[in-house]
MIMAR-921257 format. One record per residue: residue in three letters; x, y, z of N, C-alpha, C, CB in turn. Coordinates in steps of 0.05 Angstrom, whole numbers, plus 5000, padded with zeros to 4 digits. Atoms other than C-alpha are relative to their C-alpha. Glycine has a CB too. Layout:
N
ALAXYZXYZXYZXYZ
...
end
This chain:
290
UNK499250165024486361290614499049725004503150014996
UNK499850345005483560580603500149964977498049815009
UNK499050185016483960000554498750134976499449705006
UNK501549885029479060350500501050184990497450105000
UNK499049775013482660980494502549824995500350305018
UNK497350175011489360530494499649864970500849735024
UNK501550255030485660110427500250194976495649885002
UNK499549755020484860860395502550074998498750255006
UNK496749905005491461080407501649724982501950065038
UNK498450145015494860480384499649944968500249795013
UNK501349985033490460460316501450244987496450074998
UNK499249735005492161200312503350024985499950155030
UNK496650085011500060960317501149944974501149785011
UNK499950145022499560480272500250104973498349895001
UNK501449935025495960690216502050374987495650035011
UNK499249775006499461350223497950234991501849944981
UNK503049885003492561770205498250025012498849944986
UNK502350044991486861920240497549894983499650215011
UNK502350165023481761760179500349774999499950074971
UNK500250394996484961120172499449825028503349864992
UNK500850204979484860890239496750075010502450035027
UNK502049954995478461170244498249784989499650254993
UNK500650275017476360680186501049755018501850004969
UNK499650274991479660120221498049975022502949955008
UNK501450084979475860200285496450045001501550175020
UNK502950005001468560320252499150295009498749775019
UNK500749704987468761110281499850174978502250125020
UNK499349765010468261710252501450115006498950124998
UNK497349885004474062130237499950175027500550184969
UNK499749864973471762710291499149815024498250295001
UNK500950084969469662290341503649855009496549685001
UNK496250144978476761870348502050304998503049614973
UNK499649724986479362640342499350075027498850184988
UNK500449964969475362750403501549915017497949905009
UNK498250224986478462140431502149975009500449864991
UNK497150055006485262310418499850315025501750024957
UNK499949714985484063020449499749975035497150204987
UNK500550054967481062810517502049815013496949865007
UNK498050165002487362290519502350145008500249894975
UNK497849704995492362860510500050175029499150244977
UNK500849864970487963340565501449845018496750015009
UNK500050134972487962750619503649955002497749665002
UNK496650044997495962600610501550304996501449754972
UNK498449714996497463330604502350084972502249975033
UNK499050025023501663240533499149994978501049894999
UNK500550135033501763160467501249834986500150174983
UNK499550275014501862590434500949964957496849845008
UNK500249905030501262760356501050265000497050014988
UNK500649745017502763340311499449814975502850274995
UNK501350065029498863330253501350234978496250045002
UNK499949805033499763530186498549954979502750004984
UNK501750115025496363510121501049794981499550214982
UNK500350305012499362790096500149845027502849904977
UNK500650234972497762490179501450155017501249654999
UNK499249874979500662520241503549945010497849925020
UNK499350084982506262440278501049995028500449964993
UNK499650114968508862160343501650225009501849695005
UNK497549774983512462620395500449755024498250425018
UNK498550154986516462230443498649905024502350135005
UNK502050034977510962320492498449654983497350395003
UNK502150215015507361900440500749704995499550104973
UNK497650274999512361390425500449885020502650054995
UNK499850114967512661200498496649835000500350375029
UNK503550134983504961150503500149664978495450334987
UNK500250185031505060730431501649715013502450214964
UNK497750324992511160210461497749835026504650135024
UNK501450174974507060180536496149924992500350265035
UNK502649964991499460180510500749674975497650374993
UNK500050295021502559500461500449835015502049964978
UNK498850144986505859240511497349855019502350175013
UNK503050094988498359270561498149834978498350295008
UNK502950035004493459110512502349604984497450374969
UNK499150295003498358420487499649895030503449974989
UNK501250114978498058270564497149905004500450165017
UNK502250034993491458380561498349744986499050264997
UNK500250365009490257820504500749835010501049914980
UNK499050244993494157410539499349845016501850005004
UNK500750194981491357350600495949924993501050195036
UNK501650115015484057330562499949744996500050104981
UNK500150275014485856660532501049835020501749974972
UNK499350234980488556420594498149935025502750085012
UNK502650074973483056550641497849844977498150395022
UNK502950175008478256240586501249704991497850174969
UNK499350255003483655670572499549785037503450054987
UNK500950094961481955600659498049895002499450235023
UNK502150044998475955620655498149654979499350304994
UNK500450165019475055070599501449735015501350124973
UNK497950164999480754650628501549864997500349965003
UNK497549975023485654630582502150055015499850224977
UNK498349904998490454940621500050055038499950224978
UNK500149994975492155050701502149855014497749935007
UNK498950224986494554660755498749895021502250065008
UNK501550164991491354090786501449885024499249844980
UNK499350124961492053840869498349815008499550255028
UNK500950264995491953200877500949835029501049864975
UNK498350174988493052870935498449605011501050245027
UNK499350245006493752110946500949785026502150044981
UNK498050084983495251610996502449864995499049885014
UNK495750105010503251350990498949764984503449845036
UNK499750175015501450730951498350014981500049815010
UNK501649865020496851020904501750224981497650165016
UNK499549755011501151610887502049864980501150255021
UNK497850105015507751180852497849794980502849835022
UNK501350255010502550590830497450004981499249875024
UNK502149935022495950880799499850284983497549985013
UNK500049785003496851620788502350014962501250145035
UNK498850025021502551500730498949984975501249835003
UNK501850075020498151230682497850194991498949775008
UNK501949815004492251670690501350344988498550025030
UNK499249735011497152310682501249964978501650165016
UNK499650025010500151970630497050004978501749865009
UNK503050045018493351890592499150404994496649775028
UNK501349715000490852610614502850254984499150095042
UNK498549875007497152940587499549994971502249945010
UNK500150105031496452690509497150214995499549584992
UNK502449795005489853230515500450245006497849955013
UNK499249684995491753680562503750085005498250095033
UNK497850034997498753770553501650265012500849914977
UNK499349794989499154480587500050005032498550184989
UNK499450014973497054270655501449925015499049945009
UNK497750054979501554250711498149835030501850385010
UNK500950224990500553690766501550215036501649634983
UNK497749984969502653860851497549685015499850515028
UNK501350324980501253230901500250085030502449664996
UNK499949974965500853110970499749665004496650235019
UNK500350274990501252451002499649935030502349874994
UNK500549934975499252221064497949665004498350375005
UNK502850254994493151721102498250054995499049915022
UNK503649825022486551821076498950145023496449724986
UNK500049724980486052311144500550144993501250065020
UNK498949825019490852691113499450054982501649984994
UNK500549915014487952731058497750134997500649904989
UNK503449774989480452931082500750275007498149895034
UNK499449654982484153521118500550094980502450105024
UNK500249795030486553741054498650074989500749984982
UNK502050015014481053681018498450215018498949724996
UNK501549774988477054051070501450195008498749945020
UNK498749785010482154601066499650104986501550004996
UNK500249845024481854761003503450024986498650335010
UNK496250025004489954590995499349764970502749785042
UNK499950135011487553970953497050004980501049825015
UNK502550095006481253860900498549744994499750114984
UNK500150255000481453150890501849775019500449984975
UNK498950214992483352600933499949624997499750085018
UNK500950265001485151870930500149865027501649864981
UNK499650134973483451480993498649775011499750195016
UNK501050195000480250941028498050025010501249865007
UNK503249874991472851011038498849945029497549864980
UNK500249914974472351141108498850255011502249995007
UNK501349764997469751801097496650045004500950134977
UNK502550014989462552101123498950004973499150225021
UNK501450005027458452011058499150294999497449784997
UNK501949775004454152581070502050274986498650085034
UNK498049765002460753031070501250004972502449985023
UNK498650035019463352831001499149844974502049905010
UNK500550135022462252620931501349764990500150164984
UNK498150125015466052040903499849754982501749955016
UNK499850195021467551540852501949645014502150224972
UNK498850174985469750790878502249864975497749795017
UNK498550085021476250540841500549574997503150195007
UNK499650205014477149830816501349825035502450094968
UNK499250044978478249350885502549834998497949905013
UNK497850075008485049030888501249715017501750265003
UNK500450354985486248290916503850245010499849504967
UNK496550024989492848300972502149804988500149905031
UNK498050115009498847980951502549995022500650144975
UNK497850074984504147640988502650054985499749725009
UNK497650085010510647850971502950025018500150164977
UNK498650104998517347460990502150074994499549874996
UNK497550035017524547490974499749705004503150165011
UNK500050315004526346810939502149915009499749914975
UNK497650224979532246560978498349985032504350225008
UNK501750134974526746511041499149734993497450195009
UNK501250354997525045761015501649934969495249945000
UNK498950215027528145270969499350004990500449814994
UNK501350015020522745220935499650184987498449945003
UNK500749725004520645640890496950095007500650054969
UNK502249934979514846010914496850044975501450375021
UNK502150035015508645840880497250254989499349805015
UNK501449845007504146400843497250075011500249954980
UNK501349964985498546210889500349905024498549964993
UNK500450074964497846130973498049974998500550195024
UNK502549874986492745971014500650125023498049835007
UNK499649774979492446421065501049895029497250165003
UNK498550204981494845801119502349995005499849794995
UNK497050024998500945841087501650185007501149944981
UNK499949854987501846491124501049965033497950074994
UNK500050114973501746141193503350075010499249634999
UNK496850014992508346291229502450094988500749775002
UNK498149835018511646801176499750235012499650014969
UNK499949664997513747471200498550164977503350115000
UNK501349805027508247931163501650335007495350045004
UNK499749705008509748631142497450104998501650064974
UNK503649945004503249041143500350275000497649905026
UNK499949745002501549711128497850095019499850104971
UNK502349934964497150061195498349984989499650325021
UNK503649915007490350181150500349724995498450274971
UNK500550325008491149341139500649875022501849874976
UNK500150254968492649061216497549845002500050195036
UNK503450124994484849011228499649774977497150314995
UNK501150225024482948651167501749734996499950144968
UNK498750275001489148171166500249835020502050024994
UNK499750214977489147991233496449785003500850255035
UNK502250075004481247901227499649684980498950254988
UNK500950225006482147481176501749755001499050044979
UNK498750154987487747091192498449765021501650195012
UNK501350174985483946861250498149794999499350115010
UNK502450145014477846661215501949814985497650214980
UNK499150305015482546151179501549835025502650064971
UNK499350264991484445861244503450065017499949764969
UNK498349844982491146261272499750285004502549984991
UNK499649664993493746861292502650094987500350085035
UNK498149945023498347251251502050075015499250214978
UNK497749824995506047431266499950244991502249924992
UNK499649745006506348131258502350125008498350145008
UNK496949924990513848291258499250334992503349814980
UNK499749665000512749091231496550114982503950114974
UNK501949905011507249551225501350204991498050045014
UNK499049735015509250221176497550254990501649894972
UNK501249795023506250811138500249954975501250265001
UNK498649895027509550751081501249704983503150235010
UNK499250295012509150121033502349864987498549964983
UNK498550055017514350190997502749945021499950234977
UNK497550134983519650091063498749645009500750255038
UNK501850274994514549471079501449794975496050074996
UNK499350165034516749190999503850015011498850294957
UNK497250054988525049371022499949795016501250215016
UNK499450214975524948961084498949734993498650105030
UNK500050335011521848381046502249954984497449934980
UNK497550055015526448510996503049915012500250244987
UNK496550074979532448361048498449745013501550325035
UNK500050304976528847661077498650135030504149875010
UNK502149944974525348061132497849855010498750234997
UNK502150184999519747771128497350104972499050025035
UNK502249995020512547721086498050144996499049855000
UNK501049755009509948421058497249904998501350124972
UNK502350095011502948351052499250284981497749915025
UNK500349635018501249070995497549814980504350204972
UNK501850055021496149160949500849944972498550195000
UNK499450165027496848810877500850204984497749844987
UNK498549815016498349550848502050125016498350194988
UNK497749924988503249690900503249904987499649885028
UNK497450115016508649200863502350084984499249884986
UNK498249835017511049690812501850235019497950164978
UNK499649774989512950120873502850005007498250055020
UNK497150004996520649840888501249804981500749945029
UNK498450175019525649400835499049765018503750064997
UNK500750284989524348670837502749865004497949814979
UNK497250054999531248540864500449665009501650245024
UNK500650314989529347870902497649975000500849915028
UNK502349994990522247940912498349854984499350255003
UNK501850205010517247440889496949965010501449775006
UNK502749934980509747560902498449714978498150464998
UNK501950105006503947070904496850065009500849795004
UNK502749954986497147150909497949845018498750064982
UNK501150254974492346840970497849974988499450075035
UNK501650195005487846390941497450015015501449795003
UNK502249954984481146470966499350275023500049785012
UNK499649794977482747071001497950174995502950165000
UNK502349785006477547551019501550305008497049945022
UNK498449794992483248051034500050174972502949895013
UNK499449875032482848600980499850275016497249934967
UNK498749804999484849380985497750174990502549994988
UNK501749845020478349920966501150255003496850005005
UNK498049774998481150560953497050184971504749884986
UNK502349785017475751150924501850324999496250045024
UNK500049765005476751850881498850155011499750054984
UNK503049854981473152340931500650284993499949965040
UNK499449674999472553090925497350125024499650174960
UNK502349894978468053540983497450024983500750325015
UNK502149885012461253600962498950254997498649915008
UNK501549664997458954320980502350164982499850155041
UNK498549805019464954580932500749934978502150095009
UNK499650205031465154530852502350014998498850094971
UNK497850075005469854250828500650204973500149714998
UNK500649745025473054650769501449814977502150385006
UNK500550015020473654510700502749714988500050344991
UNK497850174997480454190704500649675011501150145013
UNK500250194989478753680756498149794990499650075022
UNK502050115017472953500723500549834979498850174991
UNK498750095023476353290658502349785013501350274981
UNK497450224998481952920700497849785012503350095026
UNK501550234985476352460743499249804971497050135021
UNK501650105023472852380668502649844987498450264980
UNK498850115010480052070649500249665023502450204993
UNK500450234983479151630711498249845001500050035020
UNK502750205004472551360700498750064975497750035024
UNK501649865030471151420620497149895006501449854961
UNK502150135006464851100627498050035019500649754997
UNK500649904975463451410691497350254994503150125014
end
Protein backbone atom coordinates (compact mmCIF):
# COMPACT_ATOMS: atom_id res chain seq x y z
CA UNK A 1 0.00 0.00 0.00
CA UNK A 2 1.42 3.56 -0.56
CA UNK A 3 0.34 7.19 -0.79
CA UNK A 4 -1.13 6.83 -4.51
CA UNK A 5 -3.33 3.99 -3.84
CA UNK A 6 -4.28 5.87 -0.41
CA UNK A 7 -5.30 9.27 -2.99
CA UNK A 8 -7.65 6.53 -4.96
CA UNK A 9 -9.19 5.13 -2.14
CA UNK A 10 -9.96 8.24 -0.43
CA UNK A 11 -11.52 9.84 -3.79
CA UNK A 12 -13.34 6.54 -4.06
CA UNK A 13 -14.75 7.32 -0.27
CA UNK A 14 -15.60 10.44 -0.91
CA UNK A 15 -17.27 10.76 -3.93
CA UNK A 16 -18.99 7.53 -3.06
CA UNK A 17 -18.68 6.12 -6.99
CA UNK A 18 -16.09 4.87 -8.81
CA UNK A 19 -16.93 6.94 -12.19
CA UNK A 20 -16.98 9.95 -10.18
CA UNK A 21 -13.91 9.61 -8.44
CA UNK A 22 -12.54 8.36 -11.45
CA UNK A 23 -13.50 11.85 -13.01
CA UNK A 24 -12.02 13.59 -10.18
CA UNK A 25 -8.65 11.99 -10.47
CA UNK A 26 -8.32 12.31 -14.51
CA UNK A 27 -8.54 8.14 -14.74
CA UNK A 28 -10.56 6.01 -16.33
CA UNK A 29 -13.34 4.26 -14.66
CA UNK A 30 -11.58 0.55 -15.17
CA UNK A 31 -8.33 1.50 -14.44
CA UNK A 32 -9.15 3.09 -10.70
CA UNK A 33 -11.31 -0.34 -10.67
CA UNK A 34 -8.07 -2.00 -11.19
CA UNK A 35 -6.75 0.10 -8.48
CA UNK A 36 -9.25 -0.55 -6.04
CA UNK A 37 -8.90 -4.39 -6.75
CA UNK A 38 -5.07 -4.78 -6.28
CA UNK A 39 -5.72 -2.58 -2.89
CA UNK A 40 -8.27 -5.10 -1.61
CA UNK A 41 -5.82 -8.32 -2.88
CA UNK A 42 -2.66 -6.76 -0.97
CA UNK A 43 -4.79 -6.06 2.48
CA UNK A 44 -6.64 -9.32 2.10
CA UNK A 45 -10.37 -7.53 2.41
CA UNK A 46 -12.86 -5.83 1.10
CA UNK A 47 -13.29 -2.53 1.12
CA UNK A 48 -16.49 -1.69 -1.09
CA UNK A 49 -19.64 -3.42 -2.16
CA UNK A 50 -20.94 -2.08 -5.10
CA UNK A 51 -24.18 -1.67 -6.42
CA UNK A 52 -25.90 -0.12 -9.30
CA UNK A 53 -26.43 3.56 -7.68
CA UNK A 54 -22.22 3.27 -6.19
CA UNK A 55 -20.54 1.79 -3.60
CA UNK A 56 -20.33 1.28 -0.28
CA UNK A 57 -17.96 1.14 2.65
CA UNK A 58 -17.52 -2.13 4.78
CA UNK A 59 -15.98 -1.43 8.04
CA UNK A 60 -12.81 -2.73 6.67
CA UNK A 61 -13.25 0.35 4.49
CA UNK A 62 -14.24 2.87 6.91
CA UNK A 63 -11.13 2.21 8.88
CA UNK A 64 -8.88 2.52 5.75
CA UNK A 65 -11.08 5.90 4.67
CA UNK A 66 -10.52 7.53 8.65
CA UNK A 67 -6.48 6.21 8.54
CA UNK A 68 -5.60 6.93 4.71
CA UNK A 69 -7.17 10.93 5.78
CA UNK A 70 -5.60 11.02 8.62
CA UNK A 71 -1.78 10.04 6.49
CA UNK A 72 -2.23 11.87 3.47
CA UNK A 73 -3.28 15.42 5.89
CA UNK A 74 0.13 14.53 7.64
CA UNK A 75 1.47 14.21 4.61
CA UNK A 76 0.43 17.98 3.48
CA UNK A 77 1.55 19.06 6.45
CA UNK A 78 4.78 18.10 6.68
CA UNK A 79 5.15 19.17 2.69
CA UNK A 80 4.59 22.79 3.63
CA UNK A 81 6.79 22.53 6.48
CA UNK A 82 9.85 21.12 5.00
CA UNK A 83 9.40 23.76 2.06
CA UNK A 84 8.43 26.50 4.78
CA UNK A 85 12.42 25.07 6.08
CA UNK A 86 13.77 25.22 3.37
CA UNK A 87 12.66 28.88 2.43
CA UNK A 88 13.08 30.09 6.02
CA UNK A 89 10.09 31.01 7.14
CA UNK A 90 9.88 28.67 9.71
CA UNK A 91 12.47 26.48 12.07
CA UNK A 92 14.65 27.08 14.77
CA UNK A 93 17.62 29.11 14.77
CA UNK A 94 21.17 28.55 17.24
CA UNK A 95 22.59 31.28 18.14
CA UNK A 96 25.18 31.54 20.28
CA UNK A 97 26.73 34.77 21.79
CA UNK A 98 29.18 35.98 24.14
CA UNK A 99 27.32 37.09 27.79
CA UNK A 100 27.31 40.76 26.88
CA UNK A 101 26.11 40.50 23.51
CA UNK A 102 23.36 38.08 24.29
CA UNK A 103 21.02 40.61 26.89
CA UNK A 104 22.45 43.86 24.87
CA UNK A 105 22.38 43.34 20.99
CA UNK A 106 20.50 40.15 20.20
CA UNK A 107 16.94 41.81 21.55
CA UNK A 108 16.58 44.13 18.92
CA UNK A 109 17.65 42.06 15.99
CA UNK A 110 15.05 39.24 17.15
CA UNK A 111 12.78 41.79 17.72
CA UNK A 112 13.08 43.07 14.03
CA UNK A 113 13.40 39.40 12.55
CA UNK A 114 10.20 38.32 14.28
CA UNK A 115 7.65 41.07 12.55
CA UNK A 116 8.69 38.66 9.19
CA UNK A 117 9.32 35.61 10.50
CA UNK A 118 7.02 35.21 13.22
CA UNK A 119 7.11 31.26 13.26
CA UNK A 120 10.72 30.87 14.11
CA UNK A 121 11.82 29.72 17.33
CA UNK A 122 15.20 31.12 18.81
CA UNK A 123 17.76 28.59 21.38
CA UNK A 124 21.15 30.41 22.66
CA UNK A 125 24.23 29.55 24.15
CA UNK A 126 26.50 31.90 25.87
CA UNK A 127 29.86 31.71 26.65
CA UNK A 128 33.74 33.32 25.44
CA UNK A 129 34.22 33.58 21.91
CA UNK A 130 36.21 29.94 22.61
CA UNK A 131 33.13 28.75 23.52
CA UNK A 132 31.59 29.75 21.01
CA UNK A 133 34.11 28.55 18.04
CA UNK A 134 33.62 25.04 19.70
CA UNK A 135 30.12 25.29 19.07
CA UNK A 136 30.18 26.42 15.98
CA UNK A 137 32.63 23.78 14.99
CA UNK A 138 30.28 21.24 16.39
CA UNK A 139 27.55 21.80 14.66
CA UNK A 140 25.47 22.55 18.21
CA UNK A 141 25.42 26.30 16.98
CA UNK A 142 25.09 28.04 13.23
CA UNK A 143 25.84 31.50 13.97
CA UNK A 144 27.99 33.06 16.41
CA UNK A 145 28.65 36.37 18.02
CA UNK A 146 32.22 36.89 19.14
CA UNK A 147 35.35 38.70 19.23
CA UNK A 148 37.50 38.37 16.13
CA UNK A 149 40.19 36.35 17.32
CA UNK A 150 39.30 33.62 15.17
CA UNK A 151 41.64 31.91 12.25
CA UNK A 152 40.24 33.71 9.17
CA UNK A 153 40.86 30.98 6.90
CA UNK A 154 38.44 28.79 9.15
CA UNK A 155 35.35 31.07 9.02
CA UNK A 156 33.23 33.47 7.24
CA UNK A 157 32.12 36.62 8.98
CA UNK A 158 30.53 39.89 9.10
CA UNK A 159 32.28 42.72 11.55
CA UNK A 160 29.58 44.49 13.84
CA UNK A 161 29.54 48.21 14.55
CA UNK A 162 32.83 48.96 17.10
CA UNK A 163 31.78 50.17 20.51
CA UNK A 164 33.83 52.93 22.56
CA UNK A 165 34.37 51.60 26.61
CA UNK A 166 32.54 53.34 29.14
CA UNK A 167 33.28 53.99 32.66
CA UNK A 168 30.60 53.23 34.81
CA UNK A 169 30.34 54.46 38.60
CA UNK A 170 27.83 54.48 41.33
CA UNK A 171 27.11 58.24 42.18
CA UNK A 172 27.60 58.47 45.90
CA UNK A 173 31.56 57.51 44.97
CA UNK A 174 32.23 61.49 44.56
CA UNK A 175 30.44 64.60 45.47
CA UNK A 176 30.55 65.65 42.45
CA UNK A 177 28.56 64.75 40.05
CA UNK A 178 30.35 62.71 37.65
CA UNK A 179 30.86 64.29 34.43
CA UNK A 180 29.58 62.64 30.99
CA UNK A 181 33.15 62.69 29.81
CA UNK A 182 36.77 61.32 31.45
CA UNK A 183 39.98 61.30 30.39
CA UNK A 184 41.31 58.26 30.82
CA UNK A 185 43.90 59.87 33.80
CA UNK A 186 41.03 60.22 35.69
CA UNK A 187 41.20 56.49 36.07
CA UNK A 188 44.54 56.66 38.03
CA UNK A 189 44.07 55.08 41.47
CA UNK A 190 40.26 53.78 41.11
CA UNK A 191 39.59 50.16 41.70
CA UNK A 192 38.74 48.98 37.95
CA UNK A 193 36.33 46.17 37.30
CA UNK A 194 37.31 44.43 34.01
CA UNK A 195 36.01 41.74 32.12
CA UNK A 196 39.20 38.86 31.28
CA UNK A 197 38.95 39.41 27.19
CA UNK A 198 39.70 43.44 28.35
CA UNK A 199 42.86 43.09 31.03
CA UNK A 200 45.38 43.23 28.00
CA UNK A 201 44.05 46.22 26.24
CA UNK A 202 43.26 48.23 29.48
CA UNK A 203 46.19 47.70 31.19
CA UNK A 204 48.13 48.44 27.74
CA UNK A 205 46.59 51.36 27.53
CA UNK A 206 46.45 52.68 30.79
CA UNK A 207 50.10 52.59 30.71
CA UNK A 208 50.59 54.37 27.53
CA UNK A 209 48.82 57.31 29.40
CA UNK A 210 51.42 57.26 31.99
CA UNK A 211 50.14 54.74 35.04
CA UNK A 212 49.29 51.54 35.86
CA UNK A 213 45.86 50.50 36.47
CA UNK A 214 44.20 49.15 39.90
CA UNK A 215 42.61 46.14 39.00
CA UNK A 216 40.51 45.26 42.02
CA UNK A 217 38.33 42.21 40.00
CA UNK A 218 38.73 40.33 36.92
CA UNK A 219 35.17 38.25 35.86
CA UNK A 220 33.41 36.41 33.00
CA UNK A 221 30.38 37.83 33.26
CA UNK A 222 29.65 41.67 32.75
CA UNK A 223 26.79 41.98 34.12
CA UNK A 224 28.25 40.92 38.03
CA UNK A 225 31.19 43.54 36.94
CA UNK A 226 27.94 46.44 36.46
CA UNK A 227 26.47 44.96 40.34
CA UNK A 228 29.64 45.52 42.16
CA UNK A 229 29.87 49.01 40.65
CA UNK A 230 26.53 49.36 41.38
CA UNK A 231 27.34 48.84 45.31
CA UNK A 232 30.54 51.48 45.24
CA UNK A 233 32.96 48.61 44.50
CA UNK A 234 34.66 50.15 42.33
CA UNK A 235 34.94 51.40 38.35
CA UNK A 236 33.28 48.89 35.74
CA UNK A 237 34.95 49.46 32.68
CA UNK A 238 31.89 47.40 29.80
CA UNK A 239 31.21 48.09 26.51
CA UNK A 240 28.74 51.10 25.63
CA UNK A 241 25.98 48.34 24.74
CA UNK A 242 26.57 46.52 27.85
CA UNK A 243 24.57 49.39 29.91
CA UNK A 244 21.11 48.14 29.22
CA UNK A 245 22.31 44.91 30.87
CA UNK A 246 21.43 45.67 34.85
CA UNK A 247 18.82 48.64 36.42
CA UNK A 248 20.46 51.96 36.78
CA UNK A 249 19.98 51.81 40.52
CA UNK A 250 23.14 54.15 41.33
CA UNK A 251 25.16 53.77 38.41
CA UNK A 252 26.37 56.64 36.40
CA UNK A 253 28.58 56.00 33.27
CA UNK A 254 30.93 58.35 31.41
CA UNK A 255 32.70 58.01 28.47
CA UNK A 256 36.86 58.30 28.14
CA UNK A 257 37.58 61.02 26.12
CA UNK A 258 40.13 60.29 23.68
CA UNK A 259 40.12 56.82 24.41
CA UNK A 260 41.36 54.37 21.99
CA UNK A 261 39.70 51.68 24.15
CA UNK A 262 36.70 50.31 22.13
CA UNK A 263 35.13 46.60 22.14
CA UNK A 264 35.08 44.68 18.25
CA UNK A 265 32.79 41.98 18.38
CA UNK A 266 32.01 40.01 14.70
CA UNK A 267 28.87 37.66 13.31
CA UNK A 268 30.92 34.51 12.29
CA UNK A 269 29.60 31.22 10.99
CA UNK A 270 32.28 28.11 9.76
CA UNK A 271 33.08 28.42 6.30
CA UNK A 272 33.14 24.84 4.84
CA UNK A 273 29.31 24.49 6.03
CA UNK A 274 26.15 26.33 4.40
CA UNK A 275 24.45 28.00 6.23
CA UNK A 276 20.64 27.34 5.83
CA UNK A 277 17.97 29.38 4.72
CA UNK A 278 16.98 30.62 8.14
CA UNK A 279 20.33 31.89 9.19
CA UNK A 280 20.77 33.54 6.19
CA UNK A 281 17.68 35.77 6.44
CA UNK A 282 18.56 36.44 10.25
CA UNK A 283 22.42 37.79 9.36
CA UNK A 284 20.48 39.74 6.28
CA UNK A 285 18.42 41.41 9.35
CA UNK A 286 21.87 42.15 10.86
CA UNK A 287 23.53 43.76 8.09
CA UNK A 288 20.58 45.15 5.66
CA UNK A 289 23.00 46.62 3.51
CA UNK A 290 25.40 43.92 3.91
Amino acid sequence: MDIKQLKYFEAIAEEGHITKAAKRLFMTQPSLSQQLKILENELGVTLVERSSRGIRLTDAGHLLQERAGQILALLRTTTVEIRELHAGSKGTLTIGTIASSGGALLPGFIRTFQQNYPCVKFQFWEGDTYRILDLLNNGVIEVGIARPVFKLEDYNWLDLPAEPMMAAMAKESSAACIPPMIPIEKLEGKPLLLHRSNVAMVTDCCRRSGFEPDVLCIGDDVRSLLALADEGVGVALVAQSALTLVPKHHLQYSALAGSPLVIKKSVVWLRQRNLSALAKHFISVMFPDG
